[in-house]
C-alpha positions as CSV (number, residue, x, y, z in Angstrom):
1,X,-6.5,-94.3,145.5
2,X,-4.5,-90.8,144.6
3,X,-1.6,-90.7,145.1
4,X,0.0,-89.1,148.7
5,X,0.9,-85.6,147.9
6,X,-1.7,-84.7,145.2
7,X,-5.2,-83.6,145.6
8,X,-7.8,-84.6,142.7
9,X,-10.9,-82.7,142.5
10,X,-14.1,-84.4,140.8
11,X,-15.6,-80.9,140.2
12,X,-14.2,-77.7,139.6
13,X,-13.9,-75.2,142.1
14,X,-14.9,-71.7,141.2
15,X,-13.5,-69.1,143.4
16,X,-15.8,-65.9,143.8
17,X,-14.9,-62.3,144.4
18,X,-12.5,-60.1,142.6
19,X,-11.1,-63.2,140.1
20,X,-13.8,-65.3,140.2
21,X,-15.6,-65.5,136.6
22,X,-18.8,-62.7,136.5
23,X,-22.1,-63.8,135.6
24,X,-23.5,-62.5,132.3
25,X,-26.6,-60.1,133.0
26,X,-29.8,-60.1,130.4
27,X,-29.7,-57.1,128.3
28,X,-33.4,-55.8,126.8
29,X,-31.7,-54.2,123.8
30,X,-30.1,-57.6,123.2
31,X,-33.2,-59.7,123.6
32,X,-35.2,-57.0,121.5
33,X,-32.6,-57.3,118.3
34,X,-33.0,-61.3,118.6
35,X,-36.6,-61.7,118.9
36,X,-36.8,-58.5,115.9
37,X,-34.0,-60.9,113.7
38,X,-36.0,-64.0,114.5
39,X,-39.1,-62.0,113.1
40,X,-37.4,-61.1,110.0
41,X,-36.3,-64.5,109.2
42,X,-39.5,-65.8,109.9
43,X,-41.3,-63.4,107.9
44,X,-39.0,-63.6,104.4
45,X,-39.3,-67.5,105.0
46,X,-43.1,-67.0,104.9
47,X,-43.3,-64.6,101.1
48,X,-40.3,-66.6,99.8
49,X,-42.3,-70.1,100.5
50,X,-45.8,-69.6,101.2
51,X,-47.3,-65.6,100.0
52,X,-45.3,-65.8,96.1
53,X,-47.8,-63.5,94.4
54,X,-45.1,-63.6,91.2
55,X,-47.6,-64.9,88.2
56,X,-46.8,-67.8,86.1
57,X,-45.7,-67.5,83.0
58,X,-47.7,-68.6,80.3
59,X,-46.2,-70.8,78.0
60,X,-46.2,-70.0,74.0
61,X,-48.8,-71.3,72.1
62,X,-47.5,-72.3,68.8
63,X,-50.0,-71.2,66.0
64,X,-51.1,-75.2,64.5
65,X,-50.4,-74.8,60.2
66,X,-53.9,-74.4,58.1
67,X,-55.2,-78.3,58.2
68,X,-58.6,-79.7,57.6
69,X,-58.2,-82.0,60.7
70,X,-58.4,-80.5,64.1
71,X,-55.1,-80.0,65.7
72,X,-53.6,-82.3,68.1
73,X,-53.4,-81.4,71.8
74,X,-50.6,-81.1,73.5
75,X,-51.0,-82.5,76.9
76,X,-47.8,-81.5,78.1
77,X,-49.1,-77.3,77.6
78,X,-51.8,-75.4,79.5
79,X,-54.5,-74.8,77.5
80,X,-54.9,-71.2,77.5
81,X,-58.2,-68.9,76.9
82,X,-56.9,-66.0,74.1
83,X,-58.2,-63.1,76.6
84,X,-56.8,-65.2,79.6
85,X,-56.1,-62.9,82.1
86,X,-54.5,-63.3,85.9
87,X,-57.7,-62.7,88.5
88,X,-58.3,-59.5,89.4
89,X,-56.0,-57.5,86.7
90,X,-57.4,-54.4,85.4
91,X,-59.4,-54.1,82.2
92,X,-57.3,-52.9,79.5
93,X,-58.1,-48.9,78.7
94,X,-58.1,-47.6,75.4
95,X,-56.0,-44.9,74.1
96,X,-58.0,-41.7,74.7
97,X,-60.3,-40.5,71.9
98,X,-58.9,-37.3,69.8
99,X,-62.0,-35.0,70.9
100,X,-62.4,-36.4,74.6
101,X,-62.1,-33.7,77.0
102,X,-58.5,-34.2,79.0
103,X,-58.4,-30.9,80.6
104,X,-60.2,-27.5,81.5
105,X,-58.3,-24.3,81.9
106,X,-59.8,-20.7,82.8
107,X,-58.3,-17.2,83.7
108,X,-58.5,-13.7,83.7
109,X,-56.9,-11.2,81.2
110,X,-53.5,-8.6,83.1
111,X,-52.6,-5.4,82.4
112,X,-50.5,-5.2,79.7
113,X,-51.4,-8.5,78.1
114,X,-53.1,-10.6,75.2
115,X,-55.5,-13.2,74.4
116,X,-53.1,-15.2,73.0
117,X,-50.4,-15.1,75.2
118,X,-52.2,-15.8,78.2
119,X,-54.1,-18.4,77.1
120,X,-50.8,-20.1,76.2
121,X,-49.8,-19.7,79.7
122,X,-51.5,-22.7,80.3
123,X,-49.4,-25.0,78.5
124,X,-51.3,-24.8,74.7
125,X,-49.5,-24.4,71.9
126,X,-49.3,-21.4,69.7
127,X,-50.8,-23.7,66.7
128,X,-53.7,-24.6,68.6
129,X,-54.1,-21.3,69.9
130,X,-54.2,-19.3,66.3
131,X,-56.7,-21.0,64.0
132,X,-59.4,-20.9,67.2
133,X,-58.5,-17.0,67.4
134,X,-59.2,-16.5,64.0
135,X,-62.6,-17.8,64.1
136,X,-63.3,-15.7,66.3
137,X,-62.2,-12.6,65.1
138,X,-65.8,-12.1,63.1
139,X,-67.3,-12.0,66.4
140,X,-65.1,-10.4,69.0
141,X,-62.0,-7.7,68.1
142,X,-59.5,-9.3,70.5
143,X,-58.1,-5.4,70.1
144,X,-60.9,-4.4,72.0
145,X,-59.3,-7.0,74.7
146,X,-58.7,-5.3,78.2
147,X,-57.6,-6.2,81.6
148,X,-60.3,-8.3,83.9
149,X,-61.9,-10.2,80.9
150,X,-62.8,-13.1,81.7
151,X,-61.6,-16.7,79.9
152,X,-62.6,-20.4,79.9
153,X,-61.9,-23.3,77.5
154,X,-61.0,-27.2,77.1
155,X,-58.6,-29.4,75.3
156,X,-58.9,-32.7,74.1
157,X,-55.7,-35.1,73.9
158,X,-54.1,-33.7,71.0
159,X,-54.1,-30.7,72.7
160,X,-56.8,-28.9,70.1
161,X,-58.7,-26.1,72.0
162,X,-62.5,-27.6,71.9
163,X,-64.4,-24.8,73.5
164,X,-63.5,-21.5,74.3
165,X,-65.5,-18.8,75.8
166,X,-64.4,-15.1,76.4
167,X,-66.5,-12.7,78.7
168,X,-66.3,-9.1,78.4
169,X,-69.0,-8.7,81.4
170,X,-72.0,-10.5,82.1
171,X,-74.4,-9.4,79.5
172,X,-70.9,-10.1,76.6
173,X,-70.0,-13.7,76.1
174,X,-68.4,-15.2,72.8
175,X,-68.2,-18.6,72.2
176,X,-66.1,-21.2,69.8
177,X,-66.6,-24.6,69.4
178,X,-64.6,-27.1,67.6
179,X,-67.3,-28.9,64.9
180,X,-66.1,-31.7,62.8
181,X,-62.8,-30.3,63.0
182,X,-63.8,-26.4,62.1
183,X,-64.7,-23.7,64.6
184,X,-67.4,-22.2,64.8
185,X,-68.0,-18.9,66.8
186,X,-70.8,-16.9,68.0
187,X,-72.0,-14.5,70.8
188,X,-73.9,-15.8,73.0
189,X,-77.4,-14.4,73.8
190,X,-77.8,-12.9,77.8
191,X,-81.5,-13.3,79.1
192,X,-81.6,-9.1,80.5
193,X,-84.8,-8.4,82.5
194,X,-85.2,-4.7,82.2
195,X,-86.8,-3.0,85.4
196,X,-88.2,1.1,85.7
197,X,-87.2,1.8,88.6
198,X,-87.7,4.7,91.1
199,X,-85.4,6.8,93.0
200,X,-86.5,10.1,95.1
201,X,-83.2,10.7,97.4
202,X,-83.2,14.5,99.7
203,X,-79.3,15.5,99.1
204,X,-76.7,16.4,101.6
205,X,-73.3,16.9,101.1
206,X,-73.2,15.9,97.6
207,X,-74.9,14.3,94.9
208,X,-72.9,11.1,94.9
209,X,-72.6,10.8,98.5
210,X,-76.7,10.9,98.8
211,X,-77.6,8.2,95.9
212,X,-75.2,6.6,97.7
213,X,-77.0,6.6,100.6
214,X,-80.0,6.0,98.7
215,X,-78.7,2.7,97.7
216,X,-77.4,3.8,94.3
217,X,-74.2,3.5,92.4
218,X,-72.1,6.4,91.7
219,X,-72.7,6.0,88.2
220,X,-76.2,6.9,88.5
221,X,-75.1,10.0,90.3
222,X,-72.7,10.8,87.4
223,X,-75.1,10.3,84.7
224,X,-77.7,12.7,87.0
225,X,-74.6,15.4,86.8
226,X,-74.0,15.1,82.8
227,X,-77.9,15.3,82.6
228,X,-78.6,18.4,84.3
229,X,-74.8,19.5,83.4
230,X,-76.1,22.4,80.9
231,X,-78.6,23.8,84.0
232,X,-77.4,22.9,87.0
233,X,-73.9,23.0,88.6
234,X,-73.9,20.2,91.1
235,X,-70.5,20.8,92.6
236,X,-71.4,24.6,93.9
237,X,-75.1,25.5,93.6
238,X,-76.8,22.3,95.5
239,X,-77.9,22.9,98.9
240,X,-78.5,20.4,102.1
241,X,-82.3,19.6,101.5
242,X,-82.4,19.3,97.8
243,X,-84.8,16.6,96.1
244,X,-83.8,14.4,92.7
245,X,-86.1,12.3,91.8
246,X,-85.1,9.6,89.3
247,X,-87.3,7.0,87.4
248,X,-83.9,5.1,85.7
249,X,-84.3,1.4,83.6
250,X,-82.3,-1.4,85.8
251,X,-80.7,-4.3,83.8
252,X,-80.8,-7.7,85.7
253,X,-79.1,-10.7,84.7
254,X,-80.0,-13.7,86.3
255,X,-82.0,-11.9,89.0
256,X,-78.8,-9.5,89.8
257,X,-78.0,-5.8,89.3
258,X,-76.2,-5.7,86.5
259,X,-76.3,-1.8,85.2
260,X,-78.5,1.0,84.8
261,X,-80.0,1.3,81.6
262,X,-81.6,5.0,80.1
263,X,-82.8,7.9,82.7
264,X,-86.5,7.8,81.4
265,X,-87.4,10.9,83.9
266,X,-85.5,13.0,86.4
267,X,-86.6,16.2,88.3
268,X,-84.1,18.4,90.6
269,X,-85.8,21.2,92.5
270,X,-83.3,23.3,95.2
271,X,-82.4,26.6,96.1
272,X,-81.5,27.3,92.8
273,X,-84.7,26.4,90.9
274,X,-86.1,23.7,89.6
275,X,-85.8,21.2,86.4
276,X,-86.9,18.6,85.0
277,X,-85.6,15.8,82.0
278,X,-87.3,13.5,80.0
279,X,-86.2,11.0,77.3
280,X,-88.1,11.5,74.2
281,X,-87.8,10.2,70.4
282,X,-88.1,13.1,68.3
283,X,-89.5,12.5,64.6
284,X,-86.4,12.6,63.2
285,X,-85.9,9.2,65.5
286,X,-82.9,10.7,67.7
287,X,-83.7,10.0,71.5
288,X,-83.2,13.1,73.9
289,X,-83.6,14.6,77.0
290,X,-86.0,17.4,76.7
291,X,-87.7,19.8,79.6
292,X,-91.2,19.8,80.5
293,X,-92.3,22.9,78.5
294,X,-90.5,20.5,75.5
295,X,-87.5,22.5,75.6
296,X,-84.1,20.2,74.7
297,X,-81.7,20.2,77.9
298,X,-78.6,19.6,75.2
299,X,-77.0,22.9,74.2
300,X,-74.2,24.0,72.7
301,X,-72.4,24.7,75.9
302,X,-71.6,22.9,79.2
303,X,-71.9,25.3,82.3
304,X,-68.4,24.0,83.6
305,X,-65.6,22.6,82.0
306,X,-65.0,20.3,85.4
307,X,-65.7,19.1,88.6
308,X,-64.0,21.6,91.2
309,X,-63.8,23.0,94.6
310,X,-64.9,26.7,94.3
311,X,-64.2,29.3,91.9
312,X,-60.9,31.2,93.1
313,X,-61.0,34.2,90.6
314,X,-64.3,35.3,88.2
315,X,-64.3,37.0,85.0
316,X,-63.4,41.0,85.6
317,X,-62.1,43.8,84.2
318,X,-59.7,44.9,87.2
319,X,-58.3,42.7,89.3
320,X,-55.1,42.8,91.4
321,X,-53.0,40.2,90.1
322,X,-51.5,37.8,93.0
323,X,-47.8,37.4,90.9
324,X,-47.5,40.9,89.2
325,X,-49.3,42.5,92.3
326,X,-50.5,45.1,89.5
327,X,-54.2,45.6,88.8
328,X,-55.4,43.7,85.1
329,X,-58.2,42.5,83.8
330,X,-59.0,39.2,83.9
331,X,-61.1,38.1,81.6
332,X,-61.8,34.1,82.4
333,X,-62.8,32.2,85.1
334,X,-60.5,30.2,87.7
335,X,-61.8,27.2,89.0
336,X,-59.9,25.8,91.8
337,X,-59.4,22.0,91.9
338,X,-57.0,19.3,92.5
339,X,-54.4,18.7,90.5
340,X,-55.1,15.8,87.7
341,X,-58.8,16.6,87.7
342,X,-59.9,16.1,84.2
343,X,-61.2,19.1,82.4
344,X,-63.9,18.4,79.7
345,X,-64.2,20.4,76.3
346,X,-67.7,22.1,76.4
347,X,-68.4,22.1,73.4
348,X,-68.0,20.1,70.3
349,X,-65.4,21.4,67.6
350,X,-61.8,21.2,66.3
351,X,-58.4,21.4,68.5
352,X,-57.0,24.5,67.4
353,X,-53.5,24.6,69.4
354,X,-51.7,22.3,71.9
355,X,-48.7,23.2,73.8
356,X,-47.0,26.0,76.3
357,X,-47.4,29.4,75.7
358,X,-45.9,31.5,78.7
359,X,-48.2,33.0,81.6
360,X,-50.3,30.3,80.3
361,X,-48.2,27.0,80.8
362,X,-49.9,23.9,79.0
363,X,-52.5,25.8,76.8
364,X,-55.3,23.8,74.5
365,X,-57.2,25.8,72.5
366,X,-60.5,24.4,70.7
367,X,-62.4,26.3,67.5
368,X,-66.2,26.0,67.9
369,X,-69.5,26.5,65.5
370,X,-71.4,30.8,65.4
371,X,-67.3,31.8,66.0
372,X,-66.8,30.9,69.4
373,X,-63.1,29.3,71.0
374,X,-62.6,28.2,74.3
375,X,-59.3,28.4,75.5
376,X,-58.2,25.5,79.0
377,X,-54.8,27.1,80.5
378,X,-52.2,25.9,83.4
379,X,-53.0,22.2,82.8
380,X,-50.6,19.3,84.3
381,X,-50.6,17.3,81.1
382,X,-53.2,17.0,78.0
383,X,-55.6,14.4,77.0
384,X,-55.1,12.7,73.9
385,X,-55.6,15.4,71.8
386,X,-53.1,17.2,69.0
387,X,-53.4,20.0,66.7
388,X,-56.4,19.2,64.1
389,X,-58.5,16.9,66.1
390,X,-62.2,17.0,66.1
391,X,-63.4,16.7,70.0
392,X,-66.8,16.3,70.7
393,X,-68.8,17.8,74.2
394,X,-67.4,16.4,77.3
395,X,-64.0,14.8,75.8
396,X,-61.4,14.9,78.0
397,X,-58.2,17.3,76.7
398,X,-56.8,17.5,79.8
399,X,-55.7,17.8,83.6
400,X,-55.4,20.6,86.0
401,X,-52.0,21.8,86.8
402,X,-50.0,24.8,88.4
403,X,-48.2,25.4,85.0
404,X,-47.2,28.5,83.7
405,X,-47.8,31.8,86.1
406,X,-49.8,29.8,88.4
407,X,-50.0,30.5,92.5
408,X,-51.7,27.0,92.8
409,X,-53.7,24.2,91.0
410,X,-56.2,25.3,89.3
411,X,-58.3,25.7,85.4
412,X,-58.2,29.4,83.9
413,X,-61.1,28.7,81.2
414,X,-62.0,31.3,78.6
415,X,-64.5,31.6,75.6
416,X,-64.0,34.2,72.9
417,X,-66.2,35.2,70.2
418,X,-64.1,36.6,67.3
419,X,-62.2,39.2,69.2
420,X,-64.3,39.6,72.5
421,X,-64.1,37.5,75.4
422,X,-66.9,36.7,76.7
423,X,-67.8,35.8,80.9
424,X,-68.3,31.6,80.6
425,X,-71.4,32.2,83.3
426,X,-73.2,34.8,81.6
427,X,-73.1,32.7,78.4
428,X,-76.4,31.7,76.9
429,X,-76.4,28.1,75.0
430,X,-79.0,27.7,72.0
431,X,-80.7,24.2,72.2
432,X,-78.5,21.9,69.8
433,X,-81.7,19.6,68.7
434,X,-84.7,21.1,69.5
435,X,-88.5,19.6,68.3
436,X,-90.0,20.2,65.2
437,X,-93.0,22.5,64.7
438,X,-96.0,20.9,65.9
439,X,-94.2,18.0,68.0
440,X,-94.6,19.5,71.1
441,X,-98.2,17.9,71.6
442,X,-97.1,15.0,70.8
443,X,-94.2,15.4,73.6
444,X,-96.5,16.7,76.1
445,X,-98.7,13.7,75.8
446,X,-95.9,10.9,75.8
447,X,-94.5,12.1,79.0
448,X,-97.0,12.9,80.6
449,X,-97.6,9.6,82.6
450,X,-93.3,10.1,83.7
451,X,-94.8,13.5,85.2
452,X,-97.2,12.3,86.9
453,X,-95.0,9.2,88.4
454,X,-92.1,12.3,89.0
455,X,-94.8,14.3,90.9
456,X,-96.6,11.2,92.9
457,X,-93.1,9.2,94.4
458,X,-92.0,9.2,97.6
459,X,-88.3,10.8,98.9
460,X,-86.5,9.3,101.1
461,X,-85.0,11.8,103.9
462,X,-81.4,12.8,105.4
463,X,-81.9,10.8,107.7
464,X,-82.9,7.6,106.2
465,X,-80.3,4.9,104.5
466,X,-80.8,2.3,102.2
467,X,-78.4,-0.5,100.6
């Protein structure tokens, strides 16, 4: 019995409300770190006890002393196969063989830089790089090198260049090879599929803008212009209408374009008249261009020194000069044209004098055969050309300026004979490699067949486009 005055509880009381005990409500986050610690413990348990990839070691084999009796086993050691190896592990791999191929390389040649140094560019050394130059050099003059050749080559594990190929173009490839530890170069040998092909084009605006439309390439267009350059001046004197006819050799290499090869026949008939080329072998062996009456198209003289825009003043003995406003003679011809334009010698012979010289501004003068000198004033800059040099027809010497007493860009060209000057149109050029006696009916009859081909193909109009 309690005692009176005290009261004994058999279970606690809990008293609710503000200072009663709060119950402890389930947090997710809580219940997600347990069950990810539970996993965790679990799954170290499970690779520490049960997934121990770790293989055994294998116990040295002692190597048993020469005896005629077998050697006794140990029981107590493993026996172990020599080439024993764990299940699955890779086959061993040899070191690489010296002239294996490791790695290729390729490129193309910048502005400005060498053979040599680009191909080190690609992480070869110098050493390797030298000796397969060299072998080359019998084949290709890696001075004759230029921007946009082409390069390819491999390596072996030594880092020795084992092939090497350089492309000039795609008919020019030279090849070296590393043989039995020597190179060994060559050129390689292009299949070309040559192709007579014909062209019969009405012109327009221009020569190069109609091939063009023709489905030419300007370089047929400029080779047309240096053709025909002694007859006909195809910046002024062609006329909307005009026919060329072409029968030109195609080079293909592996079934593409790759360049034009000789003109065999070309005919231009306009406003201006008419004429006609053919390529002949004379008996002397030289090939030439030569009319149809078996007159040679080559002469001593181009009719224009460049390509221009119109002619601004003409050869006169009174003329009202635009600076000195004073009437002089002017004795030349000014051909108006942008400045830069290159201006061709038209003749061959020797440079005479290269410089300034007052009115005229940058002044080259070039000495010619029979006493003639043609004289190229008010140019921008010169060609590369000095005092002495020998220039041959159609060389460059130089650029159209505004030098010198100049109102704008333009050429002042002059030919004197001894002490005349003579008017550049008027000039008559003699044939520089005429036929022999007696080889004209021999001409007639070769060409004849490029006549008749000339005569029989078909044009193709203004209006028509092709390529």
């Amino acid at each position: 019995m309690p005692e009176e005055g005290h009261l004994y509880l058999r279970d606690p009381i809990y008293i609710g409300g503000r200072y009663g005990r709060r119950q402890r409500r389930a947090s997710p986050l809580r219940t997600l770190v347990n069950l990810a610690f539970v996993a965790c413990a679990v799954g170290v348990n499970y690779i520490v006890f049960f997934h121990d990839k770790t293989e055994p070691l294998v116990p040295t084999i002692d190597k048993a002393p020469p005896s005629s009796s077998a050697p006794e086993t140990d029981s107590t050691r493993p026996e172990v196969a020599p080439d024993a190896r764990p299940a699955g592990a890779p086959e061993p791999t040899a070191p690489p063989d010296a002239t294996t191929i490791v790695r290729g390389f390729e490129g193309k040649i910048q502005s400005g830089d060498t053979v040599s140094h680009a191909v080190e560019g690609h992480g070869i050394d110098p050493a390797n790089i030298s000796p397969m130059l060299a072998a080359m050099q019998p084949v290709f003059d890696f001075k004759k090198s230029k921007a946009g050749h082409r390069y390819s080559g491999e390596i072996d594990a030594k880092g020795r260049i084992l092939r090497f190929t350089y492309s000039t173009g795609p008919m020019e490839e030279y090849t070296v090879r590393l043989e039995n530890d020597e190179y060994v170069a060559a050129k390689k040998e292009v299949a070309v599929d040559v192709r007579a092909a014909e062209v019969g084009c009405a012109i327009g605006s221009s020569l190069f803008a109609s091939l063009t439309r023709c489905g030419e390439g300007p370089d047929l267009a400029q080779r047309v212009s240096d053709l025909f350059a002694f007859d006909v001046d195809f910046f002024q004197e062609i006329r909307p209408g005009d026919i060329v006819k072409i029968v030109v050799e195609k080079e293909f290499v592996d079934g593409r374009f790759s360049k034009y090869g000789r003109i065999l026949a070309a005919s231009y008939e306009g406003k201006f008249g008419a004429h006609a080329a053919f390529f002949y072998n004379n008996q002397q062996g030289r090939g030439g261009y030569y009319g149809a009456d078996g007159r040679a198209l080559e002469k001593e003289f181009l009719k224009t020194p460049l390509k221009y825009t119109r002619i601004s003043s003409g050869f006169t003995h009174h003329r009202f000069h635009p600076t000195l406003h004073t009437w002089k003679k002017h004795l030349a011809i000014d051909y108006a044209a942008p400045v830069n334009t290159p201006v061709q010698a038209v003749a061959s012979g020797r440079v005479s004098f290269v410089g300034k010289q007052s009115a005229s501004g940058n002044l080259v003068v070039i000495e010619h055969a029979g006493g003639h000198s043609s004289y190229y004033a008010h140019l921008n800059k010169f060609g590369d050309v000095k005092e002495g040099d020998a220039v041959t027809q159609r060389s460059v010497i130089g650029y159209v300026g505004q030098t010198g007493r100049a109102t704008g860009p333009h050429l002042h060209f002059a030919i004197k004979k001894g002490d005349k000057w003579l008017n550049p149109l008027e000039i008559t050029s003699l044939a520089s490699n005429p036929l022999e006696d007696g080889e004209k009916t021999e001409f007639l009859t070769a060409v004849q067949p490029l006549i008749d081909q000339l005569s029989a193909m078909r044009v193709q109009g203004l209006a028509e486009r092709q390529g």
